[in-house]
BAVEXFI-773615 format. One record per residue (C-alpha): x, z, y; residue in three letters; residue number from 0. Coordinates in Angstrom, 1 decimal, padded with zeros to 4 digits. Layout:
BEGIN
+--------+--------+--------+------+------+
:      X :      Z :      Y : resn : resi :
+--------+--------+--------+------+------+
:      X :      Z :      Y :  ALA :  NUM :
...
+--------+--------+--------+------+------+
END
This chain:
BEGIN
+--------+--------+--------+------+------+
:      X :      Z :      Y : resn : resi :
+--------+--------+--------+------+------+
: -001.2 :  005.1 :  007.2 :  UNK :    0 :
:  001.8 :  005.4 :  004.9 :  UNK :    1 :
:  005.2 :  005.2 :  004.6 :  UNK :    2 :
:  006.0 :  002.8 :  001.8 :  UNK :    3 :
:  008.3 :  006.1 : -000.1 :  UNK :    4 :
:  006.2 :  006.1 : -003.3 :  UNK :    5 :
:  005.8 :  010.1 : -003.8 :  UNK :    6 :
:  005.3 :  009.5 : -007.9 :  UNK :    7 :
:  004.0 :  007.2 : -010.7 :  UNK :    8 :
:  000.5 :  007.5 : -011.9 :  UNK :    9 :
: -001.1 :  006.1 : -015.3 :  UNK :   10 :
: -004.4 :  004.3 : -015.5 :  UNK :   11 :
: -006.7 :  006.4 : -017.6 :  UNK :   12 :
: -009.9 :  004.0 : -017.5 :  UNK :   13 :
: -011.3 :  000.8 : -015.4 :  UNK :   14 :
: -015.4 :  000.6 : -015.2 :  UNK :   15 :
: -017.3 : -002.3 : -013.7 :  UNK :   16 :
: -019.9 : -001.6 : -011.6 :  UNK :   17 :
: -021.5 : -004.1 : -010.7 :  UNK :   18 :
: -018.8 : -006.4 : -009.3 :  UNK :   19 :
: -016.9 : -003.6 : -007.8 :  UNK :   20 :
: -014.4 : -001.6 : -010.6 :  UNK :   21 :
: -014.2 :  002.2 : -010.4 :  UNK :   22 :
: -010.4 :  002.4 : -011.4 :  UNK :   23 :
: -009.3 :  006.4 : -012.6 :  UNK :   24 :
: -005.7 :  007.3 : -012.6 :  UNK :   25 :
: -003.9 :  010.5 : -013.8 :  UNK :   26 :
: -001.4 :  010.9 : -010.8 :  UNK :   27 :
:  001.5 :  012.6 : -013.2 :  UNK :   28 :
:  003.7 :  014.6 : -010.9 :  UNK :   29 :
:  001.7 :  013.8 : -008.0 :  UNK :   30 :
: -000.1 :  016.9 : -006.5 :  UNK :   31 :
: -003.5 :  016.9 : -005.6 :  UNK :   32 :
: -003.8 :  020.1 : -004.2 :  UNK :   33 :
: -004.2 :  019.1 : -000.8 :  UNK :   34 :
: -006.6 :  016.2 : -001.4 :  UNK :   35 :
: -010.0 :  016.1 : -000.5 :  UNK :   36 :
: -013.2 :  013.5 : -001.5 :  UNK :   37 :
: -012.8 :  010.4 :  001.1 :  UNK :   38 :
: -008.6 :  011.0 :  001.2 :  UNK :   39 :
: -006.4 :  008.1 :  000.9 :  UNK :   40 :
: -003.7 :  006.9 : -001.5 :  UNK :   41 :
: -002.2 :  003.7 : -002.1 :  UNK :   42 :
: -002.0 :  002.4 : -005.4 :  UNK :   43 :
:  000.8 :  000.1 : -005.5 :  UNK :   44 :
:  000.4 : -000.4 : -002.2 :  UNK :   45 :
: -003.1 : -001.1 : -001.7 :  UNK :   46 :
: -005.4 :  002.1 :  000.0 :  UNK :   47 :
: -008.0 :  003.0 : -002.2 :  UNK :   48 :
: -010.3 :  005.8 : -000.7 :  UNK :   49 :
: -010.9 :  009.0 : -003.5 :  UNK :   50 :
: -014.5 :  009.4 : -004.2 :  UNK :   51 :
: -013.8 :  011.6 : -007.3 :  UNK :   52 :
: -011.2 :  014.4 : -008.2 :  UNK :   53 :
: -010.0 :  016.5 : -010.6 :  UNK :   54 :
: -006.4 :  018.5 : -011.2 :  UNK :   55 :
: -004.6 :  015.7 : -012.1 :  UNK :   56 :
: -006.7 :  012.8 : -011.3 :  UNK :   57 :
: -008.2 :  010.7 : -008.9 :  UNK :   58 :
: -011.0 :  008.1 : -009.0 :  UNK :   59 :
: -011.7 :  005.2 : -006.7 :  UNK :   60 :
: -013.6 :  002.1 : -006.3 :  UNK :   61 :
: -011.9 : -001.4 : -005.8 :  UNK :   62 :
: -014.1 : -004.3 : -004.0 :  UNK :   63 :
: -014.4 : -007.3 : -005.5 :  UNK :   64 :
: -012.3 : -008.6 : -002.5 :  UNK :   65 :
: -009.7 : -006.1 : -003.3 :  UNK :   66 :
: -009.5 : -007.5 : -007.0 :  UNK :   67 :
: -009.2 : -010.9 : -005.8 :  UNK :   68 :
: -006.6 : -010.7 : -002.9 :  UNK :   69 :
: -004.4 : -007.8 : -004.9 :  UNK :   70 :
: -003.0 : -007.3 : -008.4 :  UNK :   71 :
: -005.6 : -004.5 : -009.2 :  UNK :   72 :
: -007.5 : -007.0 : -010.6 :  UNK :   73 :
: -005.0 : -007.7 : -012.9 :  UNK :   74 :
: -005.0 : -003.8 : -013.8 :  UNK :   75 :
: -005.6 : -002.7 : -017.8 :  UNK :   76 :
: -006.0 :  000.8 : -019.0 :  UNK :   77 :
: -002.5 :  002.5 : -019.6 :  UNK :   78 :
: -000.3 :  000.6 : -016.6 :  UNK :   79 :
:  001.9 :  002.1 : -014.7 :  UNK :   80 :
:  001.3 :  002.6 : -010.9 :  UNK :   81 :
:  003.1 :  003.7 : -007.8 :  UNK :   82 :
:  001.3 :  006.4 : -005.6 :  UNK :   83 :
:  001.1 :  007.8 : -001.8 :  UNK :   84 :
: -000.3 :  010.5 : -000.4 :  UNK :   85 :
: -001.6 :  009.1 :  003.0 :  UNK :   86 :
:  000.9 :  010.5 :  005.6 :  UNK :   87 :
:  000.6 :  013.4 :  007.4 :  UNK :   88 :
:  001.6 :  014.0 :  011.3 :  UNK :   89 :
:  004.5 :  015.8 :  010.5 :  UNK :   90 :
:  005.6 :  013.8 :  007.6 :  UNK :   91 :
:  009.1 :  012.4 :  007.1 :  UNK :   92 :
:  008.7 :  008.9 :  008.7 :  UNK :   93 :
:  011.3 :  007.7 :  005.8 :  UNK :   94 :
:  010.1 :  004.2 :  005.5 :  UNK :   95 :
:  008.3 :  002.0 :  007.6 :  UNK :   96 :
:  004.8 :  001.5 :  009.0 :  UNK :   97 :
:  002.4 :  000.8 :  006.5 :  UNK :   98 :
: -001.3 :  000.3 :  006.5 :  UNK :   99 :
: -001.8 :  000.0 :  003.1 :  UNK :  100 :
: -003.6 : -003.6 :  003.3 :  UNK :  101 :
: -002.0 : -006.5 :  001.3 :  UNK :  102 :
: -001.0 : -009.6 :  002.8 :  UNK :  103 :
: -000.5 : -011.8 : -000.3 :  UNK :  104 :
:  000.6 : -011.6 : -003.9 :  UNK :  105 :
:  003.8 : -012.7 : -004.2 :  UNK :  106 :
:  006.2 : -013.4 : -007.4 :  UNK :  107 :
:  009.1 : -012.7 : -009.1 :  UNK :  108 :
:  011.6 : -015.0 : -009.2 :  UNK :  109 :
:  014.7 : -013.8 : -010.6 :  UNK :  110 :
:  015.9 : -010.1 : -011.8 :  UNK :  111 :
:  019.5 : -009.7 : -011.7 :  UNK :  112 :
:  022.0 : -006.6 : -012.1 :  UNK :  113 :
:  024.1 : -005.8 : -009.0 :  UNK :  114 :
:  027.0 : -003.7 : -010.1 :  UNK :  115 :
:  024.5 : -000.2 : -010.5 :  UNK :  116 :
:  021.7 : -002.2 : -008.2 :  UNK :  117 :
:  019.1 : -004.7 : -009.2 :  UNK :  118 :
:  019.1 : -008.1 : -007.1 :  UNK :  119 :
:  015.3 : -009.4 : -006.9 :  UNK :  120 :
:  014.4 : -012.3 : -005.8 :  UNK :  121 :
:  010.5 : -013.1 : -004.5 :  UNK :  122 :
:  008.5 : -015.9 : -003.4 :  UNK :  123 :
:  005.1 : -015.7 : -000.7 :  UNK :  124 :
:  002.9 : -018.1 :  000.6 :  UNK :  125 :
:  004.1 : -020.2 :  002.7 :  UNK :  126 :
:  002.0 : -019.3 :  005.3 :  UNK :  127 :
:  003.6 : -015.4 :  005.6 :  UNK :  128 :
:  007.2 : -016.7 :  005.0 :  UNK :  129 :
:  007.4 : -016.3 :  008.8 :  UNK :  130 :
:  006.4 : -012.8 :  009.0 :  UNK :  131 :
:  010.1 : -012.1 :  006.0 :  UNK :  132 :
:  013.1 : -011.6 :  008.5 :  UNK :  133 :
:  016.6 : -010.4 :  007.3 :  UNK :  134 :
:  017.3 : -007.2 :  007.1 :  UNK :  135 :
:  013.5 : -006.1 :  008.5 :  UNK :  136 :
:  011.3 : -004.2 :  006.5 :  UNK :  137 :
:  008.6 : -005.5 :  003.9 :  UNK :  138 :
:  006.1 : -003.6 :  001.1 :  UNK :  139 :
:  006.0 : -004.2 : -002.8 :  UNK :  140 :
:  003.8 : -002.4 : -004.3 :  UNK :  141 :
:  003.6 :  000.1 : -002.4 :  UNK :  142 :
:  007.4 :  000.3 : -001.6 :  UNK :  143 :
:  009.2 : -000.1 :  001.6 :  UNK :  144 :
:  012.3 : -002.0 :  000.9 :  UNK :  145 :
:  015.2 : -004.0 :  003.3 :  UNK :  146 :
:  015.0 : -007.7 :  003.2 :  UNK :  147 :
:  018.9 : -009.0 :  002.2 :  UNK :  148 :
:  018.1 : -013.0 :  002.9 :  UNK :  149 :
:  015.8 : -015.5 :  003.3 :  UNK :  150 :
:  015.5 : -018.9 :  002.4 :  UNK :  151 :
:  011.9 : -020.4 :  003.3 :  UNK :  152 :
:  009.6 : -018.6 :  001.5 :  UNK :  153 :
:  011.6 : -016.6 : -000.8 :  UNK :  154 :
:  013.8 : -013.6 :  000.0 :  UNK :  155 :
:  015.8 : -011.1 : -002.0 :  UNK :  156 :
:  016.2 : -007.4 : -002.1 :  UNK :  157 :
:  018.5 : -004.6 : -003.5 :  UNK :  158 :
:  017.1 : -001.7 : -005.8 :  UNK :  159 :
:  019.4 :  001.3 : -005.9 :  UNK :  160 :
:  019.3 :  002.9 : -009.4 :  UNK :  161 :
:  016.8 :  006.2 : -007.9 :  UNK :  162 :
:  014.1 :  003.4 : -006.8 :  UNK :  163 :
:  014.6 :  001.9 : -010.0 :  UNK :  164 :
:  013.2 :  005.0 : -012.0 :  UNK :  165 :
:  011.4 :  006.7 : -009.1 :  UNK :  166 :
:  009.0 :  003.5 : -009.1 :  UNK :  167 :
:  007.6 :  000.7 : -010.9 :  UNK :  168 :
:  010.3 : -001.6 : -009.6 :  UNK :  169 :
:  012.8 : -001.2 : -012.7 :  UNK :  170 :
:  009.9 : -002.2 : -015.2 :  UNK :  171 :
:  009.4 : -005.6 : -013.2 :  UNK :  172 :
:  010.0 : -009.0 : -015.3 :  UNK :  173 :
:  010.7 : -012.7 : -014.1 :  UNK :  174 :
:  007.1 : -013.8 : -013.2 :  UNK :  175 :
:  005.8 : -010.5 : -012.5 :  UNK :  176 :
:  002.9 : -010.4 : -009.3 :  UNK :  177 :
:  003.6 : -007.9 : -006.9 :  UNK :  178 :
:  001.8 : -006.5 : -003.8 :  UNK :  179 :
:  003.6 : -007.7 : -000.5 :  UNK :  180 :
:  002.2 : -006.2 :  003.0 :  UNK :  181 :
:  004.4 : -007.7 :  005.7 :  UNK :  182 :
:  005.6 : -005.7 :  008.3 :  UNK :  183 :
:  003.2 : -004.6 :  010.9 :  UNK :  184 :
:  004.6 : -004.8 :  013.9 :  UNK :  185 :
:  005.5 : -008.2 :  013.5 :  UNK :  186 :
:  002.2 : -009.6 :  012.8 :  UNK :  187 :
:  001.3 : -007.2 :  016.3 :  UNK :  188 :
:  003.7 : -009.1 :  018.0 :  UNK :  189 :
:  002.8 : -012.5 :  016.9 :  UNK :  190 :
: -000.7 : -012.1 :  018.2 :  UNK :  191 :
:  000.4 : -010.8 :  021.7 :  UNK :  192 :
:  002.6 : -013.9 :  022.1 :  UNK :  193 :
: -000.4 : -016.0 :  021.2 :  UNK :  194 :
: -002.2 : -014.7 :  023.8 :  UNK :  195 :
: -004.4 : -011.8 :  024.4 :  UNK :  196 :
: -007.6 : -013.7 :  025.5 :  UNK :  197 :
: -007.3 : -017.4 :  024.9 :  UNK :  198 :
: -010.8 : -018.3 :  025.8 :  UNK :  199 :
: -010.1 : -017.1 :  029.6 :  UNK :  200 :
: -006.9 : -018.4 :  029.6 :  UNK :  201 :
: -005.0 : -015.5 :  030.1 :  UNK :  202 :
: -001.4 : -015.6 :  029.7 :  UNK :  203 :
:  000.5 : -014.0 :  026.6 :  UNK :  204 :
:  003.4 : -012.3 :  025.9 :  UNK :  205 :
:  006.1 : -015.1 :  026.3 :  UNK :  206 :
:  010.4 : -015.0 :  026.2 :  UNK :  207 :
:  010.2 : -015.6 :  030.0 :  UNK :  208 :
:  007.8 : -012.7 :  030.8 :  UNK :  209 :
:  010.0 : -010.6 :  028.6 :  UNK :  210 :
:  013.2 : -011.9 :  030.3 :  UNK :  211 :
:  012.1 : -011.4 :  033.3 :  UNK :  212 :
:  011.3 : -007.3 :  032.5 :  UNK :  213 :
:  014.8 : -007.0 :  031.2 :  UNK :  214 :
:  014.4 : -008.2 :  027.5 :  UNK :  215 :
:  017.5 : -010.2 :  026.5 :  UNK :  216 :
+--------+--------+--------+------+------+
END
């Protein structure tokens, strides 16, 4: 799990096919490693990618073909600019939100705009996710757990202070960019209770009443 506070910003060094899959290395810059072991995890703009190789400064990982279809990895060349966690730790800072590190969707840039020191970004998803977007909730890009201003359908907007701006890849982004988006987590939880936990034996959900009725207003 992470946190979606990206802890520094790495540099791909080299991207190798092998055989469908892509063994991606990337120098981690002031990311330490010290504490990081073969089958660790770290999300590279947002996406977990297990270490299978290690040195001082840098990691290397393999990315599924799956991975490289569903994400922006596979749109990855040698030199970019990525954001980096450190899976989280017990006694961590919980700083962001809940993060699993498993894309929902690509989503896109739709407008860039200054807001007084701030940037004002505006995105777009699928429409099929647009529920899972709420005002002032929680959502990922790349890796980065940002607050949700509004919502209009499928696109929403968020505010960049000037630290996220350089601490991240955010301030680099241009209109049309493709970004990482993971929705948040507990949503997606509690949309499937309120479906129903068994369907097939009929067995009732988690509905308003039922939540009413245990004190839920």
């Amino acid at each position: 799990m992470f946190t979606g506070i990206v802890a520094a910003k790495g540099k791909v060094l080299s991207l190798t096919d092998s055989g469908g899959d892509t063994r991606v290395r990337i120098d981690c810059g002031d990311l330490s490693l010290v504490d990081v072991v073969l089958g660790d995890s770290i999300a590279v703009n947002g996406c977990c990618l297990t270490v299978v190789d290690i040195d001082e400064q840098a990691f290397g990982a393999d990315v599924s073909n799956e991975t490289l279809q569903c994400t922006t990895l596979g749109n990855l060349q040698e030199g970019a600019t990525v954001n980096l966690e450190k899976a989280m730790q017990a006694t961590d800072r919980f700083g962001g939100h809940i993060v699993s590190g498993h894309v929902d969707c690509v989503g896109e840039l739709l407008s860039k705009k200054p807001d007084g020191d701030s940037l004002r970004l505006e995105f777009s998803v699928p429409q099929k996710l647009q529920h899972y977007i709420a005002a002032k909730g929680s959502v990922c890009i790349d890796g980065t757990s940002l607050t949700v201003n509004k919502v209009n359908g499928n696109q929403f907007s968020i505010n960049v202070i000037p630290h996220t701006q350089h601490e991240t890849i955010i301030g680099e982004y241009t209109q049309g960019q493709q970004v990482n988006i993971e929705v948040d987590l507990i949503a997606r939880y509690l949309e499937r209770l309120m479906q129903g936990a068994d369907q097939e034996s009929n067995a009732p959900g988690l509905t308003r009443e039922f939540l009413q009725e245990h004190g839920y207003k």
